[in-house]
C-alpha positions in Angstrom: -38.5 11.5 -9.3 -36.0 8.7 -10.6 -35.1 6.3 -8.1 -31.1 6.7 -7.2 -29.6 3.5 -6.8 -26.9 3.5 -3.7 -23.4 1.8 -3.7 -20.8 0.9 -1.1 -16.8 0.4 -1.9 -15.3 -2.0 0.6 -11.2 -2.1 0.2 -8.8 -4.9 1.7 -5.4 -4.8 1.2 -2.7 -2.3 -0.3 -2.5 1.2 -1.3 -3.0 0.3 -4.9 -6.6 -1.1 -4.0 -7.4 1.8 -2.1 -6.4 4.0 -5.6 -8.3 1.6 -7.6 -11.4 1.5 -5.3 -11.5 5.2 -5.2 -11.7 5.1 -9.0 -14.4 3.0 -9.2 -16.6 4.3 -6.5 -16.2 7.7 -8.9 -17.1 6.0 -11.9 -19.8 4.6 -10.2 -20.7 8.2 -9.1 -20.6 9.1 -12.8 -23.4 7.0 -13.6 -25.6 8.4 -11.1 -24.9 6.3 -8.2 -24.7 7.8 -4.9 -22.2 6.7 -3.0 -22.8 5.8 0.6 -20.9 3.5 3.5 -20.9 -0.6 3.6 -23.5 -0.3 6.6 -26.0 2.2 5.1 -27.9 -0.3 3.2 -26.4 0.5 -0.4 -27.9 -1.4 -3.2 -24.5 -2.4 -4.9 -21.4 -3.7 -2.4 -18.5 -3.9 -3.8 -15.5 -5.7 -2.0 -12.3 -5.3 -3.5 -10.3 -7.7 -2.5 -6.6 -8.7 -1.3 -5.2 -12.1 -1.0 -1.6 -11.8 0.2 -2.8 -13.5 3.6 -5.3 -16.3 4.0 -7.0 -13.7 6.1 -7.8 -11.6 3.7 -9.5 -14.3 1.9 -11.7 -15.1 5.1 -12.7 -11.4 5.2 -13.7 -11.0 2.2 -16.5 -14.1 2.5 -17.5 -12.1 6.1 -17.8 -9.9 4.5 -20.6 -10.8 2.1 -22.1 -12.7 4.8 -22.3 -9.2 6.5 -23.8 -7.1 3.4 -26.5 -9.7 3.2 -27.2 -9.3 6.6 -27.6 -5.0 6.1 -29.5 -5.6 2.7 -30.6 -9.1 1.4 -31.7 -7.4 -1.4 -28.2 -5.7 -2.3 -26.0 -7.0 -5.4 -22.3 -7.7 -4.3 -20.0 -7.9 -6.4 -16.4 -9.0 -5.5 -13.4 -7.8 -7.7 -9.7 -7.6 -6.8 -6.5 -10.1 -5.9 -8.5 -12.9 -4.7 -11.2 -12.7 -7.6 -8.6 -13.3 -10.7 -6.6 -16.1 -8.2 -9.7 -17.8 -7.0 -13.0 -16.9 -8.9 -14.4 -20.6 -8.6 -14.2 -20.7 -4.4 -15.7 -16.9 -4.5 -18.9 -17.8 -6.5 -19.4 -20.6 -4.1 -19.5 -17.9 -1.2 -23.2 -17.7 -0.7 -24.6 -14.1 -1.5 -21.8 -13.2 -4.6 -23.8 -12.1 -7.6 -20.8 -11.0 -9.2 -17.1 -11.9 -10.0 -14.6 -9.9 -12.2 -11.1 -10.7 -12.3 -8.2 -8.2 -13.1 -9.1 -8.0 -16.8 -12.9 -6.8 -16.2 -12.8 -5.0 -12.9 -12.7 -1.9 -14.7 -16.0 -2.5 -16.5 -17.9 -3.0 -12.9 -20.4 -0.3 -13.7 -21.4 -1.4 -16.9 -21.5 -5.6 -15.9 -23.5 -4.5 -12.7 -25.9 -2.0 -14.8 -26.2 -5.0 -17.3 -27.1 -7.4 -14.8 -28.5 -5.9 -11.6 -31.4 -7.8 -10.7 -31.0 -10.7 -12.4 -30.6 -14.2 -10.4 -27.9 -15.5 -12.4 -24.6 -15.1 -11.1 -22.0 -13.6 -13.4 -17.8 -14.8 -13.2 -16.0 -13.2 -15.5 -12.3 -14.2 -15.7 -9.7 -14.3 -18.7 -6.4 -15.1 -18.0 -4.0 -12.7 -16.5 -1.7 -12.9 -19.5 -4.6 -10.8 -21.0 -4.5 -8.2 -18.5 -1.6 -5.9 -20.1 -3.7 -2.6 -20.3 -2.5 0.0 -17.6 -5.9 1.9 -15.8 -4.7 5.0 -13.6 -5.8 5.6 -10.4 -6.1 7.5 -7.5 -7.9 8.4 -4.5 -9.9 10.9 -3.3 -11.7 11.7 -0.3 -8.6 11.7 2.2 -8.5 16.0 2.0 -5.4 15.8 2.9 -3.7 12.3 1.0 -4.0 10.8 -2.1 -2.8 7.5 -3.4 -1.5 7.9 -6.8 -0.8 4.6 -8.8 1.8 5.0 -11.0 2.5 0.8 -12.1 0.7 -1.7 -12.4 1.8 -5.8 -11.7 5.2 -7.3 -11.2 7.7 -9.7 -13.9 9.4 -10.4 -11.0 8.2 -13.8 -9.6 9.1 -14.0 -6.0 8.9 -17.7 -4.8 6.2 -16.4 -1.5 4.2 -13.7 -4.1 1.3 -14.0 -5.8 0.7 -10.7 -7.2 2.1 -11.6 -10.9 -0.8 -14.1 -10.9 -3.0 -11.7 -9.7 -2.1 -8.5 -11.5 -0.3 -9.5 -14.3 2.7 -8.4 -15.8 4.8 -4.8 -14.8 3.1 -1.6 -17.3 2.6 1.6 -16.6 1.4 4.7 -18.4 3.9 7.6 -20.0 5.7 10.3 -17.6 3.4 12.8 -20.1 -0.4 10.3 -18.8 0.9 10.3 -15.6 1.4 13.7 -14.9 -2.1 14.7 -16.2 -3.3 12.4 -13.5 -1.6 13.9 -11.2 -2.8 17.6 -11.8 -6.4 16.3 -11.2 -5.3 16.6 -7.8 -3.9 20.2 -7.9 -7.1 21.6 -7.9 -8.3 19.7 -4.7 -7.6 19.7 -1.3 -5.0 17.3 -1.2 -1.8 18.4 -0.1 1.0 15.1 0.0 0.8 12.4 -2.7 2.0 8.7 -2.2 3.3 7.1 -5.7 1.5 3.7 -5.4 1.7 0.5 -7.5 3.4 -3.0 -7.3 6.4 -2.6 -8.3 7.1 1.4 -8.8 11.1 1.1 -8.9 10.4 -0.9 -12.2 8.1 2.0 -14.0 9.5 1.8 -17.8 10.7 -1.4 -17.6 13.6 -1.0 -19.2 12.2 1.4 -21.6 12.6 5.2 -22.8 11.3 6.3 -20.1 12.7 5.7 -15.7 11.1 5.6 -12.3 14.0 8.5 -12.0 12.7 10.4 -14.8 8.7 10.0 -13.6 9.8 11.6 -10.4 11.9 14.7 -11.3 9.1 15.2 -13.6 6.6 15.1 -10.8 9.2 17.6 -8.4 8.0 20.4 -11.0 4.0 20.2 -10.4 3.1 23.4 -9.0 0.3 22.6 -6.2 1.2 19.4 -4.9 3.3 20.3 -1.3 4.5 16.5 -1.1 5.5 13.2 -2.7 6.2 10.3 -0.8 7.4 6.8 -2.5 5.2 3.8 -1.3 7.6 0.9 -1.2 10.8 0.6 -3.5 12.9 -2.6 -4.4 16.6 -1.6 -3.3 17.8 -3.2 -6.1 15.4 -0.4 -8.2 16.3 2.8 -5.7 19.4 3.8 -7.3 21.7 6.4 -5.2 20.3 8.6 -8.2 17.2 8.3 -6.7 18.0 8.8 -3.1 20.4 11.4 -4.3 17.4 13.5 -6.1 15.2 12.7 -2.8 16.8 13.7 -0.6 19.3 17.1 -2.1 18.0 18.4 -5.3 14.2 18.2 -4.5 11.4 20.3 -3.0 8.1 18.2 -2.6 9.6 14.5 -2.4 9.7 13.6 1.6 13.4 11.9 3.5 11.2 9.2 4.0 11.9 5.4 1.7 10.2 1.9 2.3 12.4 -1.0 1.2 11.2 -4.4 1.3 13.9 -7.0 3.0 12.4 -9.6 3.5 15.1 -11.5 5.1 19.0 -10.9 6.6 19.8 -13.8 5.5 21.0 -14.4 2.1 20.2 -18.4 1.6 16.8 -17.3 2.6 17.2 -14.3 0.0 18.3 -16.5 -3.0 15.4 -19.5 -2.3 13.0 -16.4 -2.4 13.8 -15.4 -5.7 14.7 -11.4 -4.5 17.1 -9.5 -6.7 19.7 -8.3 -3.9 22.0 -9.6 -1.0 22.7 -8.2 2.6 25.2 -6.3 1.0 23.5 -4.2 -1.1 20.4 -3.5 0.8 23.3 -2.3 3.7 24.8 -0.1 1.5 21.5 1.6 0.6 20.7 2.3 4.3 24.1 3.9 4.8 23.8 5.7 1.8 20.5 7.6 2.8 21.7 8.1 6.7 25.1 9.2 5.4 22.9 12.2 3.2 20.3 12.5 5.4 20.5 11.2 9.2 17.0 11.9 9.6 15.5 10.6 6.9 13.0 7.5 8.1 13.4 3.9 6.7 10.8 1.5 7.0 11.4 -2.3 6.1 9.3 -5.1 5.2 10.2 -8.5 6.8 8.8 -12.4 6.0 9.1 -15.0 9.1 8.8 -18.2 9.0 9.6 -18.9 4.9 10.0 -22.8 4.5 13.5 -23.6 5.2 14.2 -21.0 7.5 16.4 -22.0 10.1 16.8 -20.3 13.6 20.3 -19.8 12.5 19.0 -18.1 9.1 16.3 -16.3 11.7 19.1 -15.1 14.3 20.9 -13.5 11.1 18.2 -11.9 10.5 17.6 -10.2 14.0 21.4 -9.3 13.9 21.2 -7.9 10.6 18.4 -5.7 11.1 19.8 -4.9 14.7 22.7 -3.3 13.2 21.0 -1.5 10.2 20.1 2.3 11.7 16.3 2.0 10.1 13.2 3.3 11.9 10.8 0.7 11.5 9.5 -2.6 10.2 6.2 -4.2 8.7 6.4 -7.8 10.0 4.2 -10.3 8.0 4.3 -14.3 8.6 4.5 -16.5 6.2 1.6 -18.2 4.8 1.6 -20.6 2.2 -0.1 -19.7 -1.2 -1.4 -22.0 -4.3 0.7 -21.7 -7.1 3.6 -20.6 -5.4 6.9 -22.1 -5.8 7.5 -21.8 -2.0 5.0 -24.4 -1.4 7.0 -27.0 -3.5 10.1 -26.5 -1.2 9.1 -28.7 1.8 10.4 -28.1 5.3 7.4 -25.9 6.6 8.4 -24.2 9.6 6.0 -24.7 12.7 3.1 -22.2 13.0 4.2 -21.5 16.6 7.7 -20.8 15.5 6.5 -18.3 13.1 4.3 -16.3 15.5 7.3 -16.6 18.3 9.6 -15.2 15.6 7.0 -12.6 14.6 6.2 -11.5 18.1 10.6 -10.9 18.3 10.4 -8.5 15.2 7.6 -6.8 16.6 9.4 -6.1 19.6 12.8 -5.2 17.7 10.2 -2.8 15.3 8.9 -0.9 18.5 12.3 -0.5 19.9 13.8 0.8 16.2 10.7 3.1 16.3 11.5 4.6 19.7 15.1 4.7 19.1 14.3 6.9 15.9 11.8 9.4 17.8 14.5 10.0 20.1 16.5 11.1 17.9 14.5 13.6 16.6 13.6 15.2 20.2 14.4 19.0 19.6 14.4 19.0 16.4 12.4 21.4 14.1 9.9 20.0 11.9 6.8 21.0 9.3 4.0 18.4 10.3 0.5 18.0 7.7 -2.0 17.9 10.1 -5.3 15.5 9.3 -9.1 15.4 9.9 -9.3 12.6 12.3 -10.2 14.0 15.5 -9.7 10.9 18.5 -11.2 12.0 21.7 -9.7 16.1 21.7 -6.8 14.7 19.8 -5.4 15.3 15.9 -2.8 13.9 14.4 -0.2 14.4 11.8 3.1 13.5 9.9 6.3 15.2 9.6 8.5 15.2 6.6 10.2 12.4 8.3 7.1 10.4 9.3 6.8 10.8 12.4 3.6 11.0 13.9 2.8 14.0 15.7 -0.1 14.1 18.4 -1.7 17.4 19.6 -5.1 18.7 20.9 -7.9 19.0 18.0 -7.7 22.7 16.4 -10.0 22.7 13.1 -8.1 25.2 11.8 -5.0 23.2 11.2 -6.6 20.8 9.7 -4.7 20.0 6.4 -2.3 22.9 7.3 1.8 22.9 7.1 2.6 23.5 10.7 6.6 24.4 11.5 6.9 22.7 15.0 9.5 21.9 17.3 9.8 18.0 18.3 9.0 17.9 22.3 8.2 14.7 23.6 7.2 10.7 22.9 4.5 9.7 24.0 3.5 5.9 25.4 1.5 5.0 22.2 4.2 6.1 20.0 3.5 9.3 18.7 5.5 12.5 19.2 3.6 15.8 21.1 5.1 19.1 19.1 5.1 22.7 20.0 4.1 25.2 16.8 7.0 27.6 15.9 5.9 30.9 14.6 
């Protein structure tokens, strides 16, 4: 009997990586891999990795320190963000066999079949203006969710981002490729999709083909209950868009992500975004004026050099007086080969985490403010697997997270349900309508 070697996909980061580590955990499958968890003493780790954060750079090296612990034997190889920005400071992480940048990631199972075994360490790394070919993705597993990438990298140079050094410049595949990826998921259990990539709003480029087109397309695929949008640019969600979302179709969700950033617009303009307050207002009130129960989450950066606690306060007042639902805080960390770091007037690590700790507490107030107002209302929650202690848990049209004792046969189900309750760990508790 032929020995079956054993591998392990490890995923930090974004949406997108979970896509792409899905599809190369399958093609790993393909090749007669079995594919089994990080601790279950796999022959091959891979670690795909992020690096918006410095800590996602420090995981990734426990990481390794960990797989050599469960197997000293094993072969890890690290692919990802942090392997095209930093492939030199990777090898030197004791324990890497293998480093592929953005280019070569997607030949891992023929580079690890090639050189499994071997003691000399293989980097592999051309540079990202090579990487202009667009690999689809999307990830299975989740019965109920699948990630579906639908763009790849980002021409737009924010002065805080890496990603365009990491990924490369903005392609996708047609409407036409797109949509055959996505009927690979009709046939499985999955029943909501979430349109993935880096920058999605900027699918086409320019081109033929729109981000507005690729999701009226999408509203016609018979077996796929739900689309949900990942995270849009509001200078890229046109009211077309929210328009289409939100009257005309059947399977996208009330539910948009915009990135802010900041509420003030020095801060916006030394950051390099593509919008003022104004704008990024008038797209709010646009979706609540359609649709007052649609949910808006918002991504915010503290502590960018040069922010003042004047440009801070008008950023608490700003997103005070937007009606959103919720907000991803991250603090500002400085990146090589940014041109953020070049600006000077760092603001104090303790400032940063006070102002991040204020946003937190402004994000858990939005959040309860927004399941209030959904108290009584009826709802169609997508119940999932995860079973906590008696408990399941699921997400309404709107997002919010519904809480309820475990029942296996709602699992992956469309449950109409009245809104009841909040709960202290904010989540809502639902009663089933029949």
């Amino acid at each position: 009997m032929q020995f079956q070697r054993k591998v392990a996909v490890y995923t930090l980061g974004c949406k997108l990586n979970f896509s792409e580590s899905s599809t190369l955990a399958r093609s790993f499958e393909e090749a007669g891999y079995a594919r089994v968890d990080f601790d279950d003493a796999p022959d091959v780790f891979v670690i795909n990795t992020c690096s918006v954060t410095e800590n996602a750079d420090k995981k990734c090296k426990q990481l390794v320190r960990k797989a050599k612990e469960i197997n000293p034997s094993g072969y890890v190889a690290i692919v990802g963000c942090y392997a095209q920005l930093k492939p030199e400071e990777i090898a030197k992480i004791p324990g890497v066999n293998m480093v592929l940048g953005a280019n070569e990631k997607f030949k891992l199972v023929e580079e690890v079949e090639a050189n499994f075994g071997m003691e000399e360490q293989v980097v592999k790394n051309e540079s990202i203006k090579h990487a202009l070919t667009f690999h689809p993705s999307f990830s299975a597993g989740d019965r109920t969710r699948s990630f579906l990438k639908v763009q790849d990298g980002c021409d737009y140079f924010c002065t805080f981002c890496t990603i365009p050094l990491a990924r490369g410049k903005s392609r996708n595949a047609s409407i036409a490729e797109t949509l055959n990826e996505a009927k690979k998921l009709v046939d499985s259990p999955v029943r909501e999709v979430v349109l993935t990539g880096v920058n999605i709003g900027d699918f086409g480029q320019g081109g033929d083909e729109t981000f507005f087109q690729l999701i009226q397309a999408l509203d016609t695929l018979e077996g796929i209950d739900r689309f949900r949008i990942s995270s849009i640019e509001p200078n890229l969600l046109s009211n077309e868009i929210i328009d289409f979302c939100l009257n005309q179709s059947q399977r996208f969700m009330p539910h948009f992500h915009i990135p802010l950033q900041s509420g003030s617009d020095r801060i916006l303009k030394l950051m390099r975004r593509k919008y003022d307050r104004t704008l990024f207002q008038n797209r709010v009130e646009h979706i609540k004026g359609i649709n007052p129960d649609c949910c808006i989450g918002v991504d915010v950066i503290v502590g960018f050099p040069g922010e003042s606690d004047d440009d801070f306060q008008e950023t608490m007042d700003f997103l005070h007086s937007l009606d959103i639902s919720y907000l991803h805080v991250f603090t500002y960390s400085e990146r090589a080969n940014t041109t953020a770091v070049k600006l000077g007037d760092p603001v104090p690590m303790h400032v940063r985490k006070d102002r991040s700790k204020q946003l937190h507490w402004l994000s858990d107030r939005k959040k309860q403010q927004f399941y209030h107002s959904q108290l009584g209302k009826s709802k169609t929650v997508l119940f999932e697997q995860e079973e906590d202690e008696g408990k399941m848990y699921g997400f309404t049209e709107n997002y919010l997270k519904v809480e309820r004792a475990f029942d296996a046969s709602l699992v992956n189900q469309l449950v109409p349900v009245r809104v009841d309750q909040m709960t202290l760990d904010q989540t809502v508790k639902a009663t089933i309508e029949q």
